[in-house]
C-alpha positions, 0 to 999 in steps of 0.5 A: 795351527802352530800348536802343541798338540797331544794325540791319544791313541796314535797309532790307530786308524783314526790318531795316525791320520791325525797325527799326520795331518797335525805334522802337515800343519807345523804342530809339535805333535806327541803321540800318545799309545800304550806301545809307540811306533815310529811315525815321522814327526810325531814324539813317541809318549808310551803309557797306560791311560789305566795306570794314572800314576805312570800316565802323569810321569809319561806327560810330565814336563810336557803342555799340550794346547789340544788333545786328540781322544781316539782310543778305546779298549772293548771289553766282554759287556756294556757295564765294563765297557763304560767303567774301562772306557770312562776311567781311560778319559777320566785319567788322561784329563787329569794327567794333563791338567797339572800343565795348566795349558789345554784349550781344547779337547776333541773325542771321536766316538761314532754312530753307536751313539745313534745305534746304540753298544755292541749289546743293544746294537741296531735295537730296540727304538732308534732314531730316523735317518739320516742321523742328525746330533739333535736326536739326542742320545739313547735310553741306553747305557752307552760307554760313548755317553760316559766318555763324553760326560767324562770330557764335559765335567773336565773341560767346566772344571778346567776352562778348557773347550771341546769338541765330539766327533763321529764317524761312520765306519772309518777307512784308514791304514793301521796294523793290528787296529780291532776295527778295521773294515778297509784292510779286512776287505783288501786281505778277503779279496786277495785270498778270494783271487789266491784261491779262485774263490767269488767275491762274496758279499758277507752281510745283509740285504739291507744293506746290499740294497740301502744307502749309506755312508763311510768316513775317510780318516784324512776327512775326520782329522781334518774336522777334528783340525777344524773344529779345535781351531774354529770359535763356532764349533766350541763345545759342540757335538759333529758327525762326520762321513765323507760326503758322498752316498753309496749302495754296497750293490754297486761298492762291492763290484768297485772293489771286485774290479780294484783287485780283479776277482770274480765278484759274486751278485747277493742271493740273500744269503748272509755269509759272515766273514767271520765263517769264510775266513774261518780256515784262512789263516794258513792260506794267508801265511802262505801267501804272505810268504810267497810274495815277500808281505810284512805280516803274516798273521791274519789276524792281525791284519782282518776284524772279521767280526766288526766288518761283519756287524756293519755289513749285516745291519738290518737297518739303513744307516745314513749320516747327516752333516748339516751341522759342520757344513753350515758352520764352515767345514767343506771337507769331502771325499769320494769313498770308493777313492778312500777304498783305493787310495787305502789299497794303494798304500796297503800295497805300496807298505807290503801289506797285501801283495802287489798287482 
């Protein structure tokens, strides 16, 4: 692939990896983010996708062939999640429709598609698993629905082709990232092991119990690649996970060990990170500050919340991937390796402290 390509939302979990995986192609990448980091190989673009005047003036003189949509901005209700979410699209497509030169555009939204909003999470009516894109969507209002609409008006006005990509939870390294399980899970582990305390599972039975899957962000962004680049994907919707199955029964012990804490076995109790991380922040800073770490700020380094809403699911959530599979994608990855390698670089970045 050797083309221009225009990553929005680049310095999150999912755009990062993009975004590397593009430079590892020999694409002439911008990274697109309300404030840019430094990240080799990539042109910085900083802008606001909610201020359409300054969007156009950030992208004028460039011509991206492919946009990556990987961003997102949560709002207190459904209704303001759409109208932010949809705008966010709506402005961006018509930023880089004066260019003339899009192709293809790829959105990542994920399985709140199949488990509905944060609103409706997990209720009411829902599809069978293992989630296949043939269910269709929900008879609820749904902020990912109006993000895709959004793409599907642009790209039969504009010509261009499109692809939609979603993934379970995403394990990948980005700071300050509102939805972040792996570094959530690596940051709890270390202040289980600072101060002697067990290696608690926080959610439900279900799922200590049930099968599920997760998505590596090196394995979305290589389907992402895949897809913009591959005539029988062209305008069509694709879920993503790694490959493989696990029980949290059995993950949560690959963790333990990883990090060398005393791994508690679930008693069905629900005990939410939210409530056991509560009065952490101190005890991170101090552990921050006796191991020399690059962030010191709890909170910018666990999403208690959003850990706790995938691990306290009352329901199975299982993924099929059939659809890519038999059109060519082949990627895989084995998810407790995606845990450690993420733990890996978490160390070696001086982000949790080393062995």
């Amino acid at each position: 692939m050797t083309k221009a390509a225009l990553v929005v939302g680049a310095t999150g979990i999912q755009g990062s990896a993009i975004a590397d995986k593009l430079v590892s192609h020999g694409c002439t990448v911008l990274g697109l983010a309300r404030t840019p980091q430094d990240h080799d190989g990539v042109t910085p673009v900083a802008a606001d996708l909610l201020d359409p005047k300054a969007l156009a003036q950030a992208l004028k003189g460039h011509a991206p062939t492919h946009v990556f949509l990987t961003t997102w901005l949560r709002q207190d209700t459904e209704a303001e999640n759409i109208r932010v979410n949809d705008t966010m699209v709506r402005n961006l497509l018509d930023a880089v429709r004066e260019a003339g030169s899009v192709e293809h555009v790829a959105l990542v939204t994920g399985l709140k598609h199949y488990l509905g909003p944060f609103e409706a999470y997990g209720k009411g009516t829902l599809p069978k698993t293992p989630f296949r894109e043939d269910q269709g969507r929900l008879d609820v209002a749904n902020f990912y629905y109006a993000q895709e609409d959004e793409v599907f008006a642009a790209a039969e006005r504009d010509g261009f082709g499109y692809s939609i990509h979603r993934p379970h939870t995403v394990i990948g390294k980005a700071v300050g990232n509102a939805m972040n399980m792996g570094t959530t899970l690596a940051v709890y582990a270390e202040l289980c092991k600072a101060t002697g305390r067990p290696f608690r599972f926080p959610g439900s039975q279900v799922q200590w119990e049930s099968l599920t899957d997760m998505t590596d962000a090196r394995q979305l962004a290589d389907q992402v690649i895949w897809a913009s680049t591959t005539p029988a994907a062209r305008n069509e919707d694709f879920n993503i996970v790694n490959g493989d199955v696990f029980r949290w029964n059995w993950m949560w012990h690959r963790i333990g060990d990883y990090f060398g804490v005393e791994v508690e076995d679930f008693d069905g109790v629900e005990r939410p990170l939210v409530e056991q991380m509560q009065d952490d922040a101190p005890v991170w800073a101090e552990i921050a500050k006796q191991h020399g770490l690059a962030k010191s700020d709890l909170s910018r380094l666990a999403s208690a919340w959003h850990t706790d809403a995938d691990l306290g699911r009352p329901i199975e959530v299982v993924t099929d991937m059939s659809k890519s599979r038999a059109l060519g994608f082949t990627g895989y990855v084995a998810t407790d390796s995606a845990f450690f390698d993420l733990f890996d670089r978490l160390r070696a970045d001086n982000i949790i402290p080393k062995p």
